[in-house]
C-alpha positions as CSV (number, residue, x, y, z in Angstrom):
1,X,-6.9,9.5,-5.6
2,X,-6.6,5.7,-5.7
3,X,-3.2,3.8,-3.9
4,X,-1.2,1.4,-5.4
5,X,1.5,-0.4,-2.9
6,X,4.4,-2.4,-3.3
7,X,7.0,-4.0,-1.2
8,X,10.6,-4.3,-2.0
9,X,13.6,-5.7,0.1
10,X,15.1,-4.0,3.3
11,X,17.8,-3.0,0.8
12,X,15.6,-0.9,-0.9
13,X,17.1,-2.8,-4.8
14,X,14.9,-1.4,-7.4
15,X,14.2,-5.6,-9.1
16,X,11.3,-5.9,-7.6
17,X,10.8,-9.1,-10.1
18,X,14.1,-10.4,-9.0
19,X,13.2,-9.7,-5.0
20,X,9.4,-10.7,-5.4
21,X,10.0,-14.1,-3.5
22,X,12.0,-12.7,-0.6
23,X,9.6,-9.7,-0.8
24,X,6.1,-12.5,0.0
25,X,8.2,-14.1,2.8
26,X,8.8,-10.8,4.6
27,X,4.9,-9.8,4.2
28,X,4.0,-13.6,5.7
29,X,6.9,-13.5,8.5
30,X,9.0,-16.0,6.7
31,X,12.2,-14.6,7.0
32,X,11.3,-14.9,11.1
33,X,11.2,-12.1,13.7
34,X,13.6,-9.0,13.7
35,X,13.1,-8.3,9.8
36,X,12.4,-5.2,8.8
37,X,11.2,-4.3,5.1
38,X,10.8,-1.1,3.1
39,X,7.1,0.0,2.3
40,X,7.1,1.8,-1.0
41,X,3.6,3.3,-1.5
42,X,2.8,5.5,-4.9
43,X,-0.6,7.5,-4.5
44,X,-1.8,8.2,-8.2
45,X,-3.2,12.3,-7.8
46,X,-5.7,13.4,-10.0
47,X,-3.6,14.3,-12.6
48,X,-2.3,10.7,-13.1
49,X,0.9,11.5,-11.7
50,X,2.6,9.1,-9.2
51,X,3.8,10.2,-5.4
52,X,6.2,8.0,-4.0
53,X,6.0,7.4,0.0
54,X,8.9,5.2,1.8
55,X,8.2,4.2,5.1
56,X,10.3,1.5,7.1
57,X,8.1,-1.4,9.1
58,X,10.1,-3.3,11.4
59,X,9.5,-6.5,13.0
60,X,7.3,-5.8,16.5
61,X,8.9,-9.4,17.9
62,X,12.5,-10.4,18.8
63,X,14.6,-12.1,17.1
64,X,14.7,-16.0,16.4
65,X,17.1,-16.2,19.2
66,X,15.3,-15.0,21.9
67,X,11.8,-16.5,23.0
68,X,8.7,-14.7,22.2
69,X,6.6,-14.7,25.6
70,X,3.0,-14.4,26.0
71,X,3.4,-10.8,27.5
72,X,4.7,-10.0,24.2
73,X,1.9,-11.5,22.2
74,X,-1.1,-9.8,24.3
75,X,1.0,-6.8,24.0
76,X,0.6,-7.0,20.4
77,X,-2.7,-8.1,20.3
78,X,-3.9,-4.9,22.5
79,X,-1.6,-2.7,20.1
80,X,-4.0,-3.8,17.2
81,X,-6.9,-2.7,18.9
82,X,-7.1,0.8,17.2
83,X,-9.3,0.6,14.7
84,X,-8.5,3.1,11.2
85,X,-10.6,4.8,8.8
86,X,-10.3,2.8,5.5
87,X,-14.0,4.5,4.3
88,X,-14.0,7.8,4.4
89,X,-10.7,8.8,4.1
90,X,-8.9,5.4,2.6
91,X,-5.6,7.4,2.4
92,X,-5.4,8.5,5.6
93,X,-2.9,7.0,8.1
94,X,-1.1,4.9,5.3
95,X,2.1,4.2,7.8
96,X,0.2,3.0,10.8
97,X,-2.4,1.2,8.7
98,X,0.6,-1.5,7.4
99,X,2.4,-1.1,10.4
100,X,-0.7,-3.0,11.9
101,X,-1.1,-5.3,9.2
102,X,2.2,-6.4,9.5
103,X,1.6,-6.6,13.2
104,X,-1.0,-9.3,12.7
105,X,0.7,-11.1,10.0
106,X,3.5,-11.9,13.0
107,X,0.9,-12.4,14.8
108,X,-0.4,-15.2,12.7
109,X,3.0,-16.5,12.2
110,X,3.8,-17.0,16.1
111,X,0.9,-18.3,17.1
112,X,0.8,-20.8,14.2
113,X,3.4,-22.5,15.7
114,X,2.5,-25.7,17.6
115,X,3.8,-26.1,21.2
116,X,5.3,-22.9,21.3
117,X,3.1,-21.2,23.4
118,X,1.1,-22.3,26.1
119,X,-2.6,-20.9,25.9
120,X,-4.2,-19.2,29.2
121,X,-7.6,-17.1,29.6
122,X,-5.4,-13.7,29.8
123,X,-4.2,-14.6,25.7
124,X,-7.8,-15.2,25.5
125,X,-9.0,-12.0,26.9
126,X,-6.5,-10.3,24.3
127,X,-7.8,-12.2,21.5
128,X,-11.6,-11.7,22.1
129,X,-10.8,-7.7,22.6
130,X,-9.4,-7.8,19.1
131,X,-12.2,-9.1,17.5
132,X,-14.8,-6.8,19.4
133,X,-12.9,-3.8,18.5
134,X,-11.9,-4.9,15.1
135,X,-14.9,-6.9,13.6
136,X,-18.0,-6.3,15.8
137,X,-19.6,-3.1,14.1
138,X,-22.6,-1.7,12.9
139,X,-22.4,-3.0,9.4
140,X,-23.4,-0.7,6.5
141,X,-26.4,-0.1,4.7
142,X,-26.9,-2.3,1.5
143,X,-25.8,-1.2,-1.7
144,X,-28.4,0.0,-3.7
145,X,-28.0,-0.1,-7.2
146,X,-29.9,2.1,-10.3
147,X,-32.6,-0.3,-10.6
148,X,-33.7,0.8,-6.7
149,X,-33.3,-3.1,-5.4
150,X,-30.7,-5.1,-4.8
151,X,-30.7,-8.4,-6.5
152,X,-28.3,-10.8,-4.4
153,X,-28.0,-13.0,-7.6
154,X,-27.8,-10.5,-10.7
155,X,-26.0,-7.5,-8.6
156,X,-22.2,-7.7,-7.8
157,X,-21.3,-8.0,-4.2
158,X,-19.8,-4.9,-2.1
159,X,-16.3,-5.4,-0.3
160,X,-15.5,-4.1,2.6
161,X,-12.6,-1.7,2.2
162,X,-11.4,-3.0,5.6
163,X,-11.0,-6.2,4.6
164,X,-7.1,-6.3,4.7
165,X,-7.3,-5.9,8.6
166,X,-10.2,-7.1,9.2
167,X,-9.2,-10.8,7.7
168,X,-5.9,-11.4,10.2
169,X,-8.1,-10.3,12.6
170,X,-9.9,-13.9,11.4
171,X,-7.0,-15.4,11.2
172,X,-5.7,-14.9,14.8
173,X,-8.3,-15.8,16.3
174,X,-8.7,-19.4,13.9
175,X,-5.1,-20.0,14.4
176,X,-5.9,-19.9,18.4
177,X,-8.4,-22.1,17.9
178,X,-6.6,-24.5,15.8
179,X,-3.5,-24.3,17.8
180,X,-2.7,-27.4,19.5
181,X,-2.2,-25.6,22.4
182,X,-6.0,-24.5,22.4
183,X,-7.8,-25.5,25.8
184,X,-11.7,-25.1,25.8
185,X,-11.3,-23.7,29.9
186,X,-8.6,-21.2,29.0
187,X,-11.0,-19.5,25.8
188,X,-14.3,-20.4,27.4
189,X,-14.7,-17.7,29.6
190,X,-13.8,-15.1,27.1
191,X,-15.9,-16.7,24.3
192,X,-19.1,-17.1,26.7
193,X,-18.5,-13.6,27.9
194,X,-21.3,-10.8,26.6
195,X,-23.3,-12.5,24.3
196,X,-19.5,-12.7,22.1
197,X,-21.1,-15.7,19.6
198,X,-24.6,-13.9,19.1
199,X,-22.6,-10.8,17.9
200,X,-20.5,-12.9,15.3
201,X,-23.5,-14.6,14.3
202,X,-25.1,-11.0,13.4
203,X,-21.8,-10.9,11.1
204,X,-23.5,-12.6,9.1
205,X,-25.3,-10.0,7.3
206,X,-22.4,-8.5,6.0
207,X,-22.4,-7.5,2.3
208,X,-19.4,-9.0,2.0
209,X,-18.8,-12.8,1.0
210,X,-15.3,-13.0,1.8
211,X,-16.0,-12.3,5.6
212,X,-19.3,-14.8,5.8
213,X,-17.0,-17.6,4.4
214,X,-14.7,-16.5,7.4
215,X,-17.1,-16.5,10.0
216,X,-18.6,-20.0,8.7
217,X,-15.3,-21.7,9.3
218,X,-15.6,-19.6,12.6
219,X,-18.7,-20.5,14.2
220,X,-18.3,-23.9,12.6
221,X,-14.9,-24.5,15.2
222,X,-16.8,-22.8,17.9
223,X,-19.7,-25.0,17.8
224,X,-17.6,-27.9,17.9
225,X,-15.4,-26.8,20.5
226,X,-17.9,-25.1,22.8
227,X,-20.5,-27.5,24.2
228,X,-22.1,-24.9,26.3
229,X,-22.6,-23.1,23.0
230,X,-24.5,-25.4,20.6
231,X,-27.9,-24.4,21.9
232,X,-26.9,-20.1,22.0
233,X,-26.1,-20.8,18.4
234,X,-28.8,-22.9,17.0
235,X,-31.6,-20.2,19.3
236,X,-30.1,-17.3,17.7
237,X,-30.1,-18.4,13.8
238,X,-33.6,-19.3,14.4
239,X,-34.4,-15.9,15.7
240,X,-32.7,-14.5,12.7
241,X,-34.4,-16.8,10.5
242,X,-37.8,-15.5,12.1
243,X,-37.2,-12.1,11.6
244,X,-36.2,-13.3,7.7
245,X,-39.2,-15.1,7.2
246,X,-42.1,-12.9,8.4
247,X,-41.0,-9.2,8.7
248,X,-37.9,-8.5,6.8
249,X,-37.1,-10.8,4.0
250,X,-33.8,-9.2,3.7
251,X,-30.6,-11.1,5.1
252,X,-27.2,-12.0,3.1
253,X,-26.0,-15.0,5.3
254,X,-29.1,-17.0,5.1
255,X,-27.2,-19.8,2.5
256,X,-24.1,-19.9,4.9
257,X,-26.0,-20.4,8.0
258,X,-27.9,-22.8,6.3
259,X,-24.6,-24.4,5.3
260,X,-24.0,-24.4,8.8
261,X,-26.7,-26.0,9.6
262,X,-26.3,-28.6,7.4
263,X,-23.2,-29.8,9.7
264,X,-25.6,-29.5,13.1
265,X,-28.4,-31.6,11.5
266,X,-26.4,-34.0,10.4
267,X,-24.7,-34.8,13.7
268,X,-28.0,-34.5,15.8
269,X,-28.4,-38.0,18.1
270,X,-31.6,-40.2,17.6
271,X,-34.2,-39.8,19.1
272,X,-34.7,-36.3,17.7
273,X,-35.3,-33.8,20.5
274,X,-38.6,-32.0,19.8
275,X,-36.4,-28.6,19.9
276,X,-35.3,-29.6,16.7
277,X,-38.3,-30.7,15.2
278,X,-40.0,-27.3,16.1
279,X,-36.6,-26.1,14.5
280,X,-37.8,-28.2,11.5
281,X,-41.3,-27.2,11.2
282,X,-41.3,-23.4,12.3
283,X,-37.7,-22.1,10.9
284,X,-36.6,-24.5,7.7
285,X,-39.8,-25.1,5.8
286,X,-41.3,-21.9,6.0
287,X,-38.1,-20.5,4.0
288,X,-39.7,-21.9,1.0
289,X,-42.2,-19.4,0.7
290,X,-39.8,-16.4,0.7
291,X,-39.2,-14.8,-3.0
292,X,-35.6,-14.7,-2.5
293,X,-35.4,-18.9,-2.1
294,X,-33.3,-19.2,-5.0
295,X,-30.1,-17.9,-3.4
296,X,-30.3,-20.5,-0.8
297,X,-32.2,-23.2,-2.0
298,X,-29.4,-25.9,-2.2
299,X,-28.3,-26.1,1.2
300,X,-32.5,-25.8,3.0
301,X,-33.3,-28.8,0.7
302,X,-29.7,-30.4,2.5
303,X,-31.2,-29.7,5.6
304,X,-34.2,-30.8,5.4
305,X,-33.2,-34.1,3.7
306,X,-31.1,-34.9,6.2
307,X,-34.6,-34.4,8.6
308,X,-35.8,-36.8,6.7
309,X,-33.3,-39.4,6.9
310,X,-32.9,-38.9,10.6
311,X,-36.0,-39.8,10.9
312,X,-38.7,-40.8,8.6
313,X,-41.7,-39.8,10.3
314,X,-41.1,-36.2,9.6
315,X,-41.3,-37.2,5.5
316,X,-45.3,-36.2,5.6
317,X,-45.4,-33.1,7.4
318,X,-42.0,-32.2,5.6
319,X,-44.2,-33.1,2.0
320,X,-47.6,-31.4,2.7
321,X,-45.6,-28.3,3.8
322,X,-43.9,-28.1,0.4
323,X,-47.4,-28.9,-1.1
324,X,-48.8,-25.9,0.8
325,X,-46.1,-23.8,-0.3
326,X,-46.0,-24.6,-3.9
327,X,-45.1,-21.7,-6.1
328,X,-48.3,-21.3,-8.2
329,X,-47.0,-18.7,-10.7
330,X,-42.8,-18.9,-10.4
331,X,-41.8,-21.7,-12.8
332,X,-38.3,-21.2,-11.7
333,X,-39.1,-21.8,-8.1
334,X,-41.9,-24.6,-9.3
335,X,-38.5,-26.1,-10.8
336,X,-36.5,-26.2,-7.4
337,X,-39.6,-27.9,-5.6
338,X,-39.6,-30.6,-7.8
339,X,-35.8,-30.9,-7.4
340,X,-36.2,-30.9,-3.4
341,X,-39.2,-33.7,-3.8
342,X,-37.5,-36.1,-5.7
343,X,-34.3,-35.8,-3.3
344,X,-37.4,-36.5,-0.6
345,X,-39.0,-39.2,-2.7
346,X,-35.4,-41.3,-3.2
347,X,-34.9,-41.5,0.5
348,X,-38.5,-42.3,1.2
349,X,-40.1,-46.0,2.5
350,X,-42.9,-46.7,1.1
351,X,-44.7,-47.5,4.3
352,X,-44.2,-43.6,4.7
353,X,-44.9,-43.1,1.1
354,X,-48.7,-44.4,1.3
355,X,-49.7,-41.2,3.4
356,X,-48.8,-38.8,1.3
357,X,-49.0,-40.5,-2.1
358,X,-52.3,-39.1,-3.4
359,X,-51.9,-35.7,-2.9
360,X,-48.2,-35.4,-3.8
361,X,-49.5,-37.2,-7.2
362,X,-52.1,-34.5,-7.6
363,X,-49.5,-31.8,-7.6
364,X,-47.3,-33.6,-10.0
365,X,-50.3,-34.5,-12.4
366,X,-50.6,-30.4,-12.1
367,X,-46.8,-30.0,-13.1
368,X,-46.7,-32.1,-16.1
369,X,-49.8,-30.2,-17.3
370,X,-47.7,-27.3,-16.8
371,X,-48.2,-24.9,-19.5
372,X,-44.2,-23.6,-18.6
373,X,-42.7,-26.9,-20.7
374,X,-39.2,-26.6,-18.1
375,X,-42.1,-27.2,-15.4
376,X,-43.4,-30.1,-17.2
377,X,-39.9,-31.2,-18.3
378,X,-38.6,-31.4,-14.7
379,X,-41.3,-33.1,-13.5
380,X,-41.4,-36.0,-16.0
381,X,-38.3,-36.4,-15.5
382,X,-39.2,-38.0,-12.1
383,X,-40.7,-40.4,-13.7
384,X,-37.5,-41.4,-14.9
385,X,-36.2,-41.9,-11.1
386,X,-36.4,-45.9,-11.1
387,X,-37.2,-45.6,-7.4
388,X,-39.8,-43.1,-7.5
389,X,-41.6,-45.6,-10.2
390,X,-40.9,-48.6,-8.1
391,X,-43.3,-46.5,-5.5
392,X,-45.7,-44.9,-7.7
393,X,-46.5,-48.7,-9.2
394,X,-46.9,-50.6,-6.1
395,X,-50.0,-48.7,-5.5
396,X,-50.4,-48.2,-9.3
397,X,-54.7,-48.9,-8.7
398,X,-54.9,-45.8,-6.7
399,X,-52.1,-43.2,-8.6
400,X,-52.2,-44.0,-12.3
401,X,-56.0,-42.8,-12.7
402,X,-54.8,-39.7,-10.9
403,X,-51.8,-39.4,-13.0
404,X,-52.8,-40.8,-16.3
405,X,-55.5,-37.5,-18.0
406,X,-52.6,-35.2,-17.6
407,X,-50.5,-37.0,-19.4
408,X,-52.2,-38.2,-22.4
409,X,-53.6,-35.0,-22.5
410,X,-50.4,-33.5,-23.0
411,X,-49.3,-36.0,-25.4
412,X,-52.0,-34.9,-27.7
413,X,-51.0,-31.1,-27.2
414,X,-48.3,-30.4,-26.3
415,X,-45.7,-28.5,-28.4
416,X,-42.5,-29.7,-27.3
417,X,-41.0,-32.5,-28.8
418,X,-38.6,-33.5,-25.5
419,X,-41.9,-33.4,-23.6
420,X,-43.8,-35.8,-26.0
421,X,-41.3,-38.5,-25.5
422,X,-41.1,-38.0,-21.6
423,X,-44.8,-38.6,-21.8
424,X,-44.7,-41.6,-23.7
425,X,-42.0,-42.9,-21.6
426,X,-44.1,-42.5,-18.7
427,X,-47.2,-44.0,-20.4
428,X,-45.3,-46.7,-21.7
429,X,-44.2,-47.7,-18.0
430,X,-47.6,-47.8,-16.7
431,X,-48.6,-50.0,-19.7
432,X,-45.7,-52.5,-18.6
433,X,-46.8,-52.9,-15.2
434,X,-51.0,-53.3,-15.6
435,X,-52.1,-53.5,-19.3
436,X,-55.7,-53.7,-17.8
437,X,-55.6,-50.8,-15.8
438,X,-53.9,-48.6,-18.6
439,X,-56.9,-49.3,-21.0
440,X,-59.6,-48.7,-18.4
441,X,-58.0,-45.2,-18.0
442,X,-57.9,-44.4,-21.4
443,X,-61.5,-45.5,-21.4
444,X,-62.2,-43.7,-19.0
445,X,-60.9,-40.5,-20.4
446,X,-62.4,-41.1,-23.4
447,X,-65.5,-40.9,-21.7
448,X,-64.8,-38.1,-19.3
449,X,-64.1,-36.4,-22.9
450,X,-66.7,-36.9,-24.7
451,X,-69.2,-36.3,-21.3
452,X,-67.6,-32.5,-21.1
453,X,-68.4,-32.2,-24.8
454,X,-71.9,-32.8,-24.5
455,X,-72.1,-30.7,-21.7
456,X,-70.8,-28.0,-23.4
457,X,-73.2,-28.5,-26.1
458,X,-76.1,-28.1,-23.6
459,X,-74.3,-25.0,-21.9
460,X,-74.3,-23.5,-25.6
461,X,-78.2,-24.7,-26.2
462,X,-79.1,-23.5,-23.1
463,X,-77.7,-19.9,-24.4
464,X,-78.9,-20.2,-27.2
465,X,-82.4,-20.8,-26.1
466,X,-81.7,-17.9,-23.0
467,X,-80.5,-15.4,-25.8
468,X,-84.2,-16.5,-28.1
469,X,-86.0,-15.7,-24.9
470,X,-84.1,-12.7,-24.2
471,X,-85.0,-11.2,-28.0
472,X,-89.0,-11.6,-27.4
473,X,-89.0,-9.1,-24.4
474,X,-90.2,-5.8,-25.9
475,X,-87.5,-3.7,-24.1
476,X,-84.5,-5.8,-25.4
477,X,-83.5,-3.5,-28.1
478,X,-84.1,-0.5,-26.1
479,X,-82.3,-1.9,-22.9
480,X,-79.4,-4.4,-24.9
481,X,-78.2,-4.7,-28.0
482,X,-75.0,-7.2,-27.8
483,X,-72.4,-7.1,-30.5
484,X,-72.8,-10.3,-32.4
485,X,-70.0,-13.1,-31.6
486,X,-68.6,-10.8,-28.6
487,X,-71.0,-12.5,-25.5
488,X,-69.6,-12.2,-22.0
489,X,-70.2,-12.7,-18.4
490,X,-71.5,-9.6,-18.5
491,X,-73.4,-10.3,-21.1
492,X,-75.1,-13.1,-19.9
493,X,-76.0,-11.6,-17.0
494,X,-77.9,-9.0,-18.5
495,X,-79.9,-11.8,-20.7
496,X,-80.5,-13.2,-17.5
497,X,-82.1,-10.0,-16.0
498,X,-83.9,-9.5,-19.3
499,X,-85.3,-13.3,-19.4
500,X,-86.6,-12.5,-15.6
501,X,-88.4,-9.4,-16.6
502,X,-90.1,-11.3,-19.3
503,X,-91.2,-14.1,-16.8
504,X,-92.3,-11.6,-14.9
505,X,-94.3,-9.8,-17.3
506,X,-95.3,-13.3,-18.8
């Protein structure tokens, strides 16, 4: 049986079209305290068949006249505590289920209401209760679909079924915090009170994204609000981070507490406090090597770029970590790298630059000789950053030698048309800046070239002569007979055993 509601009036007139306006303000608590409004809920049976239920909700506050006090709110408040069944039995209690919904929509209403009421710790108290009995719970198991794994970026999200109640419940308490009546000494007790941030933090894993957007908002206000706080909240993301990166893997709020994050970062005071370095070091670069990366790879490389221009001095352990990382058989993730290094690379001084140059060069000669041509396409087109040039060319003596086989290689072989002229854009820049240098590299590979030919003519003599050998020991035929044109490893180390018995015997 599924439900399908609608609201109408407190005149109960069938135009629902004509009352739909009047109908939104009673839901929201426009129409002010003392309203009541008609419920009119139709249950579809299995047949297809429609049952009408009427229920009247009235308004749980006095009228406009009379002045709501704080006795009534926390009444209100403690009144919403009971929690309902919307799983199991989603039909269950319909009455009492919008009877509390419209109890926190007045909520919302009266304590949206600047100046009107003054906030103390026993509100607080209230409000706390109603999100430890309304939000903090054991959440469900994850959704698992045919396939036997969930895929956080192919599979479609679940949604809690609660999610009518349990987003007021949000609301109040952001409409406390926002209120301009909102003192940090009335809340702070209440909020510091049994680990209350750590368990909305471990909200986070929630299935659904609806409720991690609310609870980013959330801990964002709390964070600013709650000095005290800061340092619960950044210790227990890291933990979770930890358990993420080497025992479970598995975690659907790691892109909004990065998000998060982002904000922290950004407002952390110079010097950097070696807390946050370890932060640095231990929690965000180590995300790169999870599979799952791609879900929240756009806010780690904010994070960590915004390391980086808090203080420069991190740029070469924040590099050779993303070197050590590198994907060496996930084009896709190779992609986002790149993307992360050049946001690195355009912040980067070049007196910072010089320690890490020859090795981040190595890696990039590796991604243009990529035989994935997005990998190689993404990574030439750094070479297109005029800053990044600017810095490969001022120390053009020591990188272009480095860079310059892969790319003429590739300009030779490669397949892809896009890629050819990316190459000989690149080329043609180090041309421009030393002419000289240029030719001695292509000299140079020329060389290089024609030195692994001939080396690979004497590998192929020497076989040739090793395979002669082999033939003139009696026992060949009876030991070895090798198909012709099919010689292996394996084969060669048989010719090898044969040539010793012979120089044995010999």
């Amino acid at each position: 049986m599924t439900e399908k509601i609608q609201l109408v009036g407190s005149e109960g007139n069938d135009d629902v079209k004509e009352n739909k306006a009047t109908e939104e303000k009673d839901v929201l608590g426009m129409n002010g305290p003392g309203s009541g409004m008609e419920i009119v809920s139709e249950i579809i049976n299995e047949s297809g068949q429609f049952i009408p239920h009427h229920f009247i909700i009235s308004s749980f506050f006095v009228t406009e006249d009379e002045q709501v006090t704080e006795e009534d709110v926390i009444q209100t408040l403690r009144e919403c505590l009971v929690v309902y069944d919307f799983t199991k039995d989603p039909l269950s209690d319909l009455e009492l289920k919008e009877e509390k919904r419209v109890k926190l929509i007045e909520l919302i209403e009266v304590l949206s209401r600047n100046g009107f009421l003054v906030q103390t710790p026993r509100l607080w108290e209230a409000v706390t209760n109603l999100v430890r009995a309304n939000a903090f719970r054991v959440l469900a198991p994850p959704a698992v679909p045919p396939s036997g794994e969930f895929d956080m970026e192919e599979d479609d999200p679940a949604f809690d079924p609660s999610w009518p109640h349990l987003q007021l419940v949000y609301e109040v308490f952001l409409r406390c915090m926002e209120s301009s009546d909102f003192t940090v000494s009335a809340a702070k007790v209440w909020v510091e009170k049994d680990n209350f941030v750590v368990k909305m933090i471990d909200l986070f894993d929630s299935e659904d994204p609806r409720e991690r957007d609310v609870l980013k908002s959330t801990i964002h206000r709390i964070y600013s609000k709650f000095l005290t706080l800061r340092p619960v909240i950044r210790r227990h993301i890291n933990n979770i981070f930890y358990t993420f990166i080497y025992e479970t893997e598995k975690h659907n709020g790691i892109s909004e507490l990065l998000e998060i994050l982002g904000s922290i970062v950004n407002g952390f005071a110079l010097p950097l406090k070696n807390e946050h370095k370890c932060f640095l070091y231990r929690a965000l670069l180590p995300l790169h090597k999870v599979k799952s990366l791609p879900i929240y790879q756009v806010p780690l490389s904010y994070c960590v770029v915004q390391f980086v221009e808090k203080d420069q001095c991190l740029s070469e352990q924040i590099i050779l970590n993303l070197l050590k990382y590198w994907p060496k058989n996930n084009s896709p993730k190779e992609i986002m790298f790149l993307n992360e290094l050049e946001e690195i690379l355009d912040i980067l001084e070049d007196s910072h630059f010089q320690k890490i140059m020859l090795a981040l060069c190595h890696q990039l000669a590796k991604a243009v000789s990529s035989p994935h041509f997005q990998v190689a396409e993404r990574a030439l087109y750094i070479f297109n950053n005029d800053y990044v040039m600017g810095l490969i060319n001022a120390h053009g003596k020591d990188l272009i030698p480095i860079m310059f086989p892969a790319l003429y290689k590739n300009s030779k072989s490669h397949w892809n048309k896009t890629i050819n002229g990316l190459i000989y854009n690149a080329m043609k820049q180090f041309m421009e800046v030393n002419q000289r240098l240029f030719n001695e590299c292509a000299e140079n590979y020329e060389k290089n070239v024609e030195q692994e030919k001939q080396l690979q003519r004497q590998k192929d003599a020497l076989w040739q002569e090793l395979e002669t050998r082999a033939k003139q020991n009696p026992a060949y035929h009876a030991v070895f007979s090798p198909p012709k044109g099919n010689r292996s490893c394996e084969d060669g180390e048989s010719l090898l055993l044969q040539l010793g018995s012979l120089s044995v015997s010999n």
